[in-house]
C-alpha positions as protocol buffer text, in pm:
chain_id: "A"
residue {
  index: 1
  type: UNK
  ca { x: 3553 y: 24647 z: 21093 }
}
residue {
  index: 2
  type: UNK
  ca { x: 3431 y: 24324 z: 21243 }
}
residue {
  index: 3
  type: UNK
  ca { x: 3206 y: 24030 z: 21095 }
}
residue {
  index: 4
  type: UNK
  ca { x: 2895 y: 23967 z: 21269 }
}
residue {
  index: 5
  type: UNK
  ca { x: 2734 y: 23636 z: 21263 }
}
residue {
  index: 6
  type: UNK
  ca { x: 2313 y: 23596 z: 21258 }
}
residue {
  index: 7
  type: UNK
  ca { x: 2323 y: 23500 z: 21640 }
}
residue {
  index: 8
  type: UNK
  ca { x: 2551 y: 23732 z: 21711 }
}
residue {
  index: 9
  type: UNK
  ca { x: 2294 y: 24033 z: 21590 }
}
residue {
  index: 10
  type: UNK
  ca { x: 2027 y: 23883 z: 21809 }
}
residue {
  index: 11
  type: UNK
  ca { x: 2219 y: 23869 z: 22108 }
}
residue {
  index: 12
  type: UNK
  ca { x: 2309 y: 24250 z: 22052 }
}
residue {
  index: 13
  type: UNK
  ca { x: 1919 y: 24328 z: 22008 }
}
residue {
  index: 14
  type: UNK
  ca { x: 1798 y: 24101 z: 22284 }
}
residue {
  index: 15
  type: UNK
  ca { x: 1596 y: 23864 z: 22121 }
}
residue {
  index: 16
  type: UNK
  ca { x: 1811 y: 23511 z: 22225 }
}
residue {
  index: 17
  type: UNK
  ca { x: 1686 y: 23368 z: 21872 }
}
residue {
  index: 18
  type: UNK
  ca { x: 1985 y: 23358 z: 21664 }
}
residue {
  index: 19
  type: UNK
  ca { x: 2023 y: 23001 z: 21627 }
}
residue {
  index: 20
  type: UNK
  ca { x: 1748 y: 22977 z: 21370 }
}
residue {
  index: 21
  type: UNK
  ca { x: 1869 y: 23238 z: 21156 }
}
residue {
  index: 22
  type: UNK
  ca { x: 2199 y: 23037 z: 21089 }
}
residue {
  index: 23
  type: UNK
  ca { x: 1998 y: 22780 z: 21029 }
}
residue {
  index: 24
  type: UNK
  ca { x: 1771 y: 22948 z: 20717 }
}
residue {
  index: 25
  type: UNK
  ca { x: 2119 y: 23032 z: 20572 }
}
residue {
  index: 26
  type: UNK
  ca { x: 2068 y: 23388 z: 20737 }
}
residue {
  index: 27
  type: UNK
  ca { x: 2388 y: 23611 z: 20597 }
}
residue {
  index: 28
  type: UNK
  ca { x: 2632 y: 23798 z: 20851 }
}
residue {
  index: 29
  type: UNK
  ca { x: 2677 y: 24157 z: 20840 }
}
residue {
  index: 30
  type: UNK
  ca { x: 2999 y: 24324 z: 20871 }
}
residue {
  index: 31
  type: UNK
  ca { x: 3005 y: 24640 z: 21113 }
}
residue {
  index: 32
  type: UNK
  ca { x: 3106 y: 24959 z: 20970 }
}
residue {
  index: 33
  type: UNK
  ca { x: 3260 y: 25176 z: 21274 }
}
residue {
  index: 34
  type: UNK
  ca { x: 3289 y: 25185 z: 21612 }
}
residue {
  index: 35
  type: UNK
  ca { x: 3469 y: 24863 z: 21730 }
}
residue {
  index: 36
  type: UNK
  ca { x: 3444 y: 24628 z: 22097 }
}
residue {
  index: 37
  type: UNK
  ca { x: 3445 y: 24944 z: 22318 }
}
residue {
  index: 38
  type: UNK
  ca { x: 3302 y: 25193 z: 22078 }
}
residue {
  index: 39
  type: UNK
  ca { x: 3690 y: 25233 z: 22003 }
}
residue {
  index: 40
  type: UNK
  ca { x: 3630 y: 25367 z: 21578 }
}
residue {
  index: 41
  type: UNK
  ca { x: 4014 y: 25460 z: 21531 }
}
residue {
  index: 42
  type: UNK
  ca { x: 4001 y: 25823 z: 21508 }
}
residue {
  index: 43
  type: UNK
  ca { x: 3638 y: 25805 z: 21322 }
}
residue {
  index: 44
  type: UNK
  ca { x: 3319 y: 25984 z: 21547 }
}
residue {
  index: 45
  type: UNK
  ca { x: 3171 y: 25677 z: 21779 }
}
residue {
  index: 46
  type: UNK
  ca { x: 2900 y: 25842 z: 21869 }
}
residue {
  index: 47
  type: UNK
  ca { x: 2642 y: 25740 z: 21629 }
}
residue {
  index: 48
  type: UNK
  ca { x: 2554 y: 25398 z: 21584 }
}
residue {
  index: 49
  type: UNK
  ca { x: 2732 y: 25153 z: 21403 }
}
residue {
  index: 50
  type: UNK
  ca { x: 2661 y: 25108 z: 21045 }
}
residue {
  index: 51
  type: UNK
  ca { x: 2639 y: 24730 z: 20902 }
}
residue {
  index: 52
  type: UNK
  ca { x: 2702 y: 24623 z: 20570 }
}
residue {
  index: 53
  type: UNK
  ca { x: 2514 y: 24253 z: 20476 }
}
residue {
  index: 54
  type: UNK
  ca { x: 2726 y: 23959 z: 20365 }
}
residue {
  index: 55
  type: UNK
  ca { x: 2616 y: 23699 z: 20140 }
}
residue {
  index: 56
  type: UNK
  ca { x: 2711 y: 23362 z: 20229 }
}
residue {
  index: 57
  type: UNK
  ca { x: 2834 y: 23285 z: 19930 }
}
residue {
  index: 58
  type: UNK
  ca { x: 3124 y: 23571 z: 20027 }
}
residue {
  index: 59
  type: UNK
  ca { x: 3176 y: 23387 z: 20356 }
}
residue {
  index: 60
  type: UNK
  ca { x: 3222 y: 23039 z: 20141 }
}
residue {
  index: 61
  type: UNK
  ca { x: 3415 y: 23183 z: 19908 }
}
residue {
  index: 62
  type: UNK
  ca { x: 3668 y: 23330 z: 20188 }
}
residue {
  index: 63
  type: UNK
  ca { x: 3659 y: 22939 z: 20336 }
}
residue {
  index: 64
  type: UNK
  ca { x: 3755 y: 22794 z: 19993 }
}
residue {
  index: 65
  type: UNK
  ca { x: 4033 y: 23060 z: 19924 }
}
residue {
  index: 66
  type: UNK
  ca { x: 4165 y: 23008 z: 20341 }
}
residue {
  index: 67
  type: UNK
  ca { x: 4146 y: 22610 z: 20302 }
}
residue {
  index: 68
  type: UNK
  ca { x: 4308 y: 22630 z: 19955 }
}
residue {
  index: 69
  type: UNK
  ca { x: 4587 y: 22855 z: 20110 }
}
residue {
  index: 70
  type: UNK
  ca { x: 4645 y: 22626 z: 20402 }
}
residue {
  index: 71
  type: UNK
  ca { x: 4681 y: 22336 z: 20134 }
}
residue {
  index: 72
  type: UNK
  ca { x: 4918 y: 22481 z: 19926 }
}
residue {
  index: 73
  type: UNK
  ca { x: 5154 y: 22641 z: 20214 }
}
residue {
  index: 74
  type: UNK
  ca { x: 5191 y: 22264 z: 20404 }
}
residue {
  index: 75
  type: UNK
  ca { x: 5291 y: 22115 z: 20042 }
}
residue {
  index: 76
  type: UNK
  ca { x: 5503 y: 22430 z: 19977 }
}
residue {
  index: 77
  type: UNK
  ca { x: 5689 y: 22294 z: 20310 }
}
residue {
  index: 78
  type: UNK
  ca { x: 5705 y: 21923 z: 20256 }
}
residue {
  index: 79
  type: UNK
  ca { x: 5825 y: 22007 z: 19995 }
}
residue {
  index: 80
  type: UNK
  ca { x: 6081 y: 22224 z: 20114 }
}
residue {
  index: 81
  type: UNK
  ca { x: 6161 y: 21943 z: 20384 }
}
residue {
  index: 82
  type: UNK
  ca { x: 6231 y: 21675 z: 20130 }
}
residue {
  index: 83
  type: UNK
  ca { x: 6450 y: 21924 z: 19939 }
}
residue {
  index: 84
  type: UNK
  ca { x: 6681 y: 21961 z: 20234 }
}
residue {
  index: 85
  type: UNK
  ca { x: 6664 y: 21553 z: 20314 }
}
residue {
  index: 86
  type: UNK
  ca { x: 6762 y: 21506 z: 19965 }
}
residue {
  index: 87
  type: UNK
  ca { x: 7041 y: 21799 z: 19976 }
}
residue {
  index: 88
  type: UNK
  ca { x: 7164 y: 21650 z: 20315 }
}
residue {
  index: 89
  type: UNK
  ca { x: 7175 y: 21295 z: 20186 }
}
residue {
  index: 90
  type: UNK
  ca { x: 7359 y: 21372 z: 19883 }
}
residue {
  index: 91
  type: UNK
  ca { x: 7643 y: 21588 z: 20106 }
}
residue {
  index: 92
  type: UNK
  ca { x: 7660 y: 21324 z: 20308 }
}
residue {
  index: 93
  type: UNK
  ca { x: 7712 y: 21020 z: 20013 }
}
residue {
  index: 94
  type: UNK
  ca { x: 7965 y: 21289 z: 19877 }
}
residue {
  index: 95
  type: UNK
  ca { x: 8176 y: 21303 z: 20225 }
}
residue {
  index: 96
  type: UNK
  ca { x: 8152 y: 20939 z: 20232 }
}
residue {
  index: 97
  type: UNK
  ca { x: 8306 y: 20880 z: 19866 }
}
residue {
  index: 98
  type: UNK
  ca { x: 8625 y: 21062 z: 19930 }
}
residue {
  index: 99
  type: UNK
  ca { x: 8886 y: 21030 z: 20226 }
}
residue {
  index: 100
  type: UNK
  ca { x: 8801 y: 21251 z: 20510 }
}
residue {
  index: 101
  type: UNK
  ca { x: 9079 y: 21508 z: 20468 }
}
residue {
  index: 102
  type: UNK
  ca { x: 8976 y: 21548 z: 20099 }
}
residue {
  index: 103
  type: UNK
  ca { x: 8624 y: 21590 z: 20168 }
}
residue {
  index: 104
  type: UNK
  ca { x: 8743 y: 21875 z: 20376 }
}
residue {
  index: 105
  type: UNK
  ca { x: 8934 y: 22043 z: 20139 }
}
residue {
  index: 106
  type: UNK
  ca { x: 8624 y: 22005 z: 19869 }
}
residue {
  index: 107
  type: UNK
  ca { x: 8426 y: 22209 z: 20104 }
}
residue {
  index: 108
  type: UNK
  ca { x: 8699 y: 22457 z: 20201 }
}
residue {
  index: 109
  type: UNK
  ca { x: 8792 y: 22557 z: 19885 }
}
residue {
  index: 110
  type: UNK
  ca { x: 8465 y: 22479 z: 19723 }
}
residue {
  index: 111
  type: UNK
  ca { x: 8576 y: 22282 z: 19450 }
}
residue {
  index: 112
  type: UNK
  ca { x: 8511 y: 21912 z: 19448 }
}
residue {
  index: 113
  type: UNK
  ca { x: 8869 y: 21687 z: 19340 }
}
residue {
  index: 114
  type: UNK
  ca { x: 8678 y: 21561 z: 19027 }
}
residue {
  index: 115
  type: UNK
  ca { x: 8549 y: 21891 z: 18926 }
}
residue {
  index: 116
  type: UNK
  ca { x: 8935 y: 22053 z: 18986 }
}
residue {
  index: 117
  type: UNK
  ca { x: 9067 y: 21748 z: 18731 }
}
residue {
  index: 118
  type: UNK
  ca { x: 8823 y: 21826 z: 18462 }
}
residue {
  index: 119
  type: UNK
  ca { x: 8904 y: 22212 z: 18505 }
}
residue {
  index: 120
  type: UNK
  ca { x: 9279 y: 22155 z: 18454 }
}
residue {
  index: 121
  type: UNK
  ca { x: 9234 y: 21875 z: 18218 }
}
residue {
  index: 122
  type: UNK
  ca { x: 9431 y: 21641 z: 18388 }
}
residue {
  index: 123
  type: UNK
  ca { x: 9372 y: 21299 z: 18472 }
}
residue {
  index: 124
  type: UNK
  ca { x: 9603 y: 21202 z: 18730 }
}
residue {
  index: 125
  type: UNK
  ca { x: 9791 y: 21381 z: 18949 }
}
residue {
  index: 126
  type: UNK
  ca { x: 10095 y: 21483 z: 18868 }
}
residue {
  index: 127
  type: UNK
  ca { x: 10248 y: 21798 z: 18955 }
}
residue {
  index: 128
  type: UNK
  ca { x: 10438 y: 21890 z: 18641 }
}
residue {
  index: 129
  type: UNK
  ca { x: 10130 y: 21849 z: 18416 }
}
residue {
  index: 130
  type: UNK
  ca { x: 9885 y: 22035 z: 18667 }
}
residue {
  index: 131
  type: UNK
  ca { x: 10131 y: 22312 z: 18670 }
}
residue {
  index: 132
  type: UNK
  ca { x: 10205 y: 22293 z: 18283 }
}
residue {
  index: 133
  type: UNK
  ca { x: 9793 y: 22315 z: 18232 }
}
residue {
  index: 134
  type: UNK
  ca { x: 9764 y: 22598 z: 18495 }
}
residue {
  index: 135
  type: UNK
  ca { x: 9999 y: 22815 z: 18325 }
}
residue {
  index: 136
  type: UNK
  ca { x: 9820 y: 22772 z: 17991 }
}
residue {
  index: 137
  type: UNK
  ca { x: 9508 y: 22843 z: 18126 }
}
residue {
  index: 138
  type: UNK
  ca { x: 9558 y: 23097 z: 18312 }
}
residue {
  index: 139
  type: UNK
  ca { x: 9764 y: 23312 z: 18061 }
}
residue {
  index: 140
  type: UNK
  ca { x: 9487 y: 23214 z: 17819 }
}
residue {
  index: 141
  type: UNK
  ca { x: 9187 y: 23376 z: 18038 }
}
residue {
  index: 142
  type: UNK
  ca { x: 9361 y: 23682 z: 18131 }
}
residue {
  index: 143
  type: UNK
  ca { x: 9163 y: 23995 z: 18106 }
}
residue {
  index: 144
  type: UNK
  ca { x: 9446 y: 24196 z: 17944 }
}
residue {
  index: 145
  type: UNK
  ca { x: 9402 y: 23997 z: 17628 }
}
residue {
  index: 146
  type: UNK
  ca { x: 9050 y: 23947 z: 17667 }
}
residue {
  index: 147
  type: UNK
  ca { x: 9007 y: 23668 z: 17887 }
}
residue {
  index: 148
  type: UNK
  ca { x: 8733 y: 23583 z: 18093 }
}
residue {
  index: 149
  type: UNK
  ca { x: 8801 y: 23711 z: 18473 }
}
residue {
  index: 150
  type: UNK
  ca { x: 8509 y: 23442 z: 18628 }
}
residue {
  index: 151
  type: UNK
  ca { x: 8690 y: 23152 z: 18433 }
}
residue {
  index: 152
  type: UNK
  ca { x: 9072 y: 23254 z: 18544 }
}
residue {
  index: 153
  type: UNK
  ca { x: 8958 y: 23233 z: 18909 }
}
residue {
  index: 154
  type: UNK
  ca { x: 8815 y: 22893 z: 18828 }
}
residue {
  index: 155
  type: UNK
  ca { x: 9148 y: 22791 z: 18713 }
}
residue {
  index: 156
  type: UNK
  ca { x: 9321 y: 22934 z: 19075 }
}
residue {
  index: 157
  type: UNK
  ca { x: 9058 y: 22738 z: 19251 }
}
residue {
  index: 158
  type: UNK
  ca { x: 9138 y: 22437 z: 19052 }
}
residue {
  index: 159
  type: UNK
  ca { x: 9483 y: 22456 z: 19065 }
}
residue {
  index: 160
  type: UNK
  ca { x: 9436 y: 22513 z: 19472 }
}
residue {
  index: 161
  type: UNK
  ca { x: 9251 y: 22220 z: 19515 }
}
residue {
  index: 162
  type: UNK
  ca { x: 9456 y: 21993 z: 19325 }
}
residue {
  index: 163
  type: UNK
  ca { x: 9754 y: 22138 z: 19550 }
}
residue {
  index: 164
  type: UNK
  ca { x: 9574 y: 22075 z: 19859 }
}
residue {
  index: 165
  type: UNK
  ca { x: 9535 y: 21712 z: 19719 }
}
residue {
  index: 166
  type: UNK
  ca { x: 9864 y: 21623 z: 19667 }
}
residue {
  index: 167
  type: UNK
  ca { x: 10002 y: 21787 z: 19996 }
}
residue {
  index: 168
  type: UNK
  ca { x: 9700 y: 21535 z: 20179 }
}
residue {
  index: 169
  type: UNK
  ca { x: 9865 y: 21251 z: 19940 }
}
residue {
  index: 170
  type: UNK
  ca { x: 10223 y: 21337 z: 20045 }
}
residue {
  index: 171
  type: UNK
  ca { x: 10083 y: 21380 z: 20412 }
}
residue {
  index: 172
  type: UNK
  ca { x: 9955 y: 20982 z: 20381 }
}
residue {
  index: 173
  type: UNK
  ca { x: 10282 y: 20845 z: 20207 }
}
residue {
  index: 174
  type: UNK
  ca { x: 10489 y: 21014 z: 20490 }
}
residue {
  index: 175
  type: UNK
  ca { x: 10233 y: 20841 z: 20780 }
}
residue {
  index: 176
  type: UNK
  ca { x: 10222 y: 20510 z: 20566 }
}
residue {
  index: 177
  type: UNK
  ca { x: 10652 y: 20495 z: 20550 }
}
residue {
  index: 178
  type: UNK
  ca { x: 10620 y: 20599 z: 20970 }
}
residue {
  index: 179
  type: UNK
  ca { x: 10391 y: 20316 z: 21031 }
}
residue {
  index: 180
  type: UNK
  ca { x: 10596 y: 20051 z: 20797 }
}
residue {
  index: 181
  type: UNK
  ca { x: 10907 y: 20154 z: 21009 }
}
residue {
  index: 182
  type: UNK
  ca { x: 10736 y: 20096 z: 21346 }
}
């Protein structure tokens, strides 16, 4: 099926005086089998081709819905662009707030040192009351006495990143007492 414009009928009947039917507001016609080459997809070619008339109200209607497409899909992706500025710019401000090891171990184990604290319900770090906490919590949100699996991992995770934090704290105190004896 292909859409055939006022001059393009008059070229295909030999006239040469298309230009004045656009002009009037003459409608297209859409042609109803064989295509460029008489190919018709499987469909007899040998008769001729049928055409079908088109308002132009149809052919403004198809520009409005194409123009209002085009509108929506570039502020669908500018959009999407400042999402991912904004997501990138907030990673980055979160990197830059913690030391550069930590910020590591945030994104390894997926839990931020902040979010780990408040899990636990500790406020400093101290390895006795982390451990005391994880205990609790973890017996407390086991599924055998109908605990919440999803919340007892949250706990390991926790727990794992507030292990990781201390071993990066012991890590500094052991460079810090190499550097004051140099």
């Amino acid at each position: 099926m292909a859409i055939e414009g006022p001059s393009d009928r008059a070229r295909s009947q030999g006239s040469g005086q298309g230009t004045g039917d656009r002009a009037r507001g003459g409608g297209g016609r859409i042609r109803i089998g064989a295509g460029p080459g008489g190919a018709g997809r499987g469909r007899d070619t040998s008769g001729p081709a049928v055409t079908a008339p088109v308002s132009p109200q149809a052919k403004y209607l198809a520009q409005i819905i194409l123009v209002g497409a085009q509108v929506v899909g570039r502020a669908f992706m500018r959009a999407l662009r400042q999402e991912f500025a904004a997501s990138r710019a907030a990673a980055d401000a979160r990197g830059r707030s913690e030391r550069p090891q930590s910020a590591a171990a945030s994104r390894i184990i997926g839990i931020s040192l902040q979010e780990a604290q408040q899990i636990l319900n500790v406020s400093n770090l101290n390895q006795e009351e982390i451990q005391k906490n994880y205990d609790h919590l973890f017996k407390v949100n086991d599924k055998s006495v109908g605990g919440s699996f999803y919340l007892q991992s949250k706990v390991v995770r926790a727990k794992e990143r507030l292990d990781e934090e201390l071993r990066i704290q012991a890590k500094d105190e052991k460079e810090k007492g190499w550097k004051a004896e140099t």
